[in-house]
C-alpha positions as CSV (number, residue, x, y, z in Angstrom):
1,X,52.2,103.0,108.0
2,X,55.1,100.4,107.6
3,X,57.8,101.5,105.3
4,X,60.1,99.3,103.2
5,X,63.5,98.9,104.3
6,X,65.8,100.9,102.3
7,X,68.1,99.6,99.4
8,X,71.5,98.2,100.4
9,X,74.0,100.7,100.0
10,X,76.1,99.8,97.6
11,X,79.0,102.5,97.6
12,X,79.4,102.3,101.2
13,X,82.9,101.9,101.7
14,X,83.7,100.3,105.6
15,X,86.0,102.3,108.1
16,X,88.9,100.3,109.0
17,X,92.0,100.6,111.1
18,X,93.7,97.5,110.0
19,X,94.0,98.5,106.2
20,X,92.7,99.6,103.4
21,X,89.6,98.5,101.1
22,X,90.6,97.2,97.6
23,X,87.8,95.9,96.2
24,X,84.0,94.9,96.7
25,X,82.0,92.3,95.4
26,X,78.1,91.9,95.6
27,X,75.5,89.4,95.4
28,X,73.0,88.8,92.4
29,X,70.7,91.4,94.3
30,X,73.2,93.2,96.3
31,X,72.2,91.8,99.9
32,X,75.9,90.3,100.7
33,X,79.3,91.9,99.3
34,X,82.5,90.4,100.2
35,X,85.6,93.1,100.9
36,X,89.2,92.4,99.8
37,X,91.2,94.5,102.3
38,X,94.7,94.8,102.3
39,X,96.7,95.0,105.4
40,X,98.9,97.2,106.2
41,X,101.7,94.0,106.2
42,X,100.6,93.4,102.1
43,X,98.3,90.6,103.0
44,X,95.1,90.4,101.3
45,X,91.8,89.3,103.6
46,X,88.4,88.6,102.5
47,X,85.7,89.1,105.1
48,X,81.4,89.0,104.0
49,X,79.0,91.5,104.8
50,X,75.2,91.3,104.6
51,X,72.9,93.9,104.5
52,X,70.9,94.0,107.7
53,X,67.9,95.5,107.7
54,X,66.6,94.2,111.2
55,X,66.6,97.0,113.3
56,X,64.6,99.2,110.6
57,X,61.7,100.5,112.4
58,X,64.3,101.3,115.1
59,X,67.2,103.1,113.4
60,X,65.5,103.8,110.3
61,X,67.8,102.7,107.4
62,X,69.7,99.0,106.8
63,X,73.6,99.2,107.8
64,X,76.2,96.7,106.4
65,X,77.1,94.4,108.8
66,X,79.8,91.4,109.0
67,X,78.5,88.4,108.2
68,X,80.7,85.8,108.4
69,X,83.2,84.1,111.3
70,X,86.3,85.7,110.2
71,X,88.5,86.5,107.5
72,X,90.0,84.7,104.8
73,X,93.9,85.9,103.9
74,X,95.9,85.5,100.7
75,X,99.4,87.2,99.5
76,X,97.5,87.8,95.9
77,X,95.0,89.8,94.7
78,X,94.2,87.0,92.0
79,X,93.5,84.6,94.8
80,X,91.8,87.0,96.8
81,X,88.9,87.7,94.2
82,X,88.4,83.8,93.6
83,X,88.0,83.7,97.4
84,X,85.5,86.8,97.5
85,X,83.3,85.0,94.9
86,X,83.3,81.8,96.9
87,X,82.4,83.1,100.0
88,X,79.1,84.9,98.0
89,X,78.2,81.7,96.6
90,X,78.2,80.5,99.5
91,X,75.0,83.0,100.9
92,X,71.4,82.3,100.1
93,X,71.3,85.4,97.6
94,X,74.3,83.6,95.6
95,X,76.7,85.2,93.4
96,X,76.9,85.2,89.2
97,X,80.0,85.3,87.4
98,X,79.1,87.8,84.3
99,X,82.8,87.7,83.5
């Protein structure tokens, strides 16, 4: 009997030893969130996640994992969330701006 993969987890928070997790952005349906992360030197870096649900029947449950070739830094917050929204329009599940 095949089960579905489960629902991304959307209050995971990712373990880090670089800095700390500001803010998270998702995707229209929550398959791709983008992380602002703030160093520990003030800088602010963006990095993508997707929601991988490839090794299901495996494991059992989807894990975030990171998604794109490296990270994207900025001194501002302001920048950083413009940047965080780019990089989810960028995915095939998109990104809406509801602001």
């Amino acid at each position: 009997m095949q089960t579905d993969p489960l629902l991304p987890n959307i209050i995971a928070i990712p373990s880090l030893v670089d800095g700390t997790v500001v803010e998270m952005t998702f995707s229209r349906r929550n398959l791709f969130r983008a992380v602002i992360i703030r160093s520990f030197q003030g800088l602010f870096r963006i990095r993508r996640d997707r929601w991988d649900v490839f090794d299901f029947e495996i494991i059992g449950k989807g894990y975030w994992s990171q998604d794109d070739q490296g990270s994207t830094l900025t001194d501002t917050i302001e920048i950083a969330r413009v940047l965080a929204r780019e990089k989810l329009s960028e995915t095939s599940d998109g990104y809406d701006d509801k602001s």
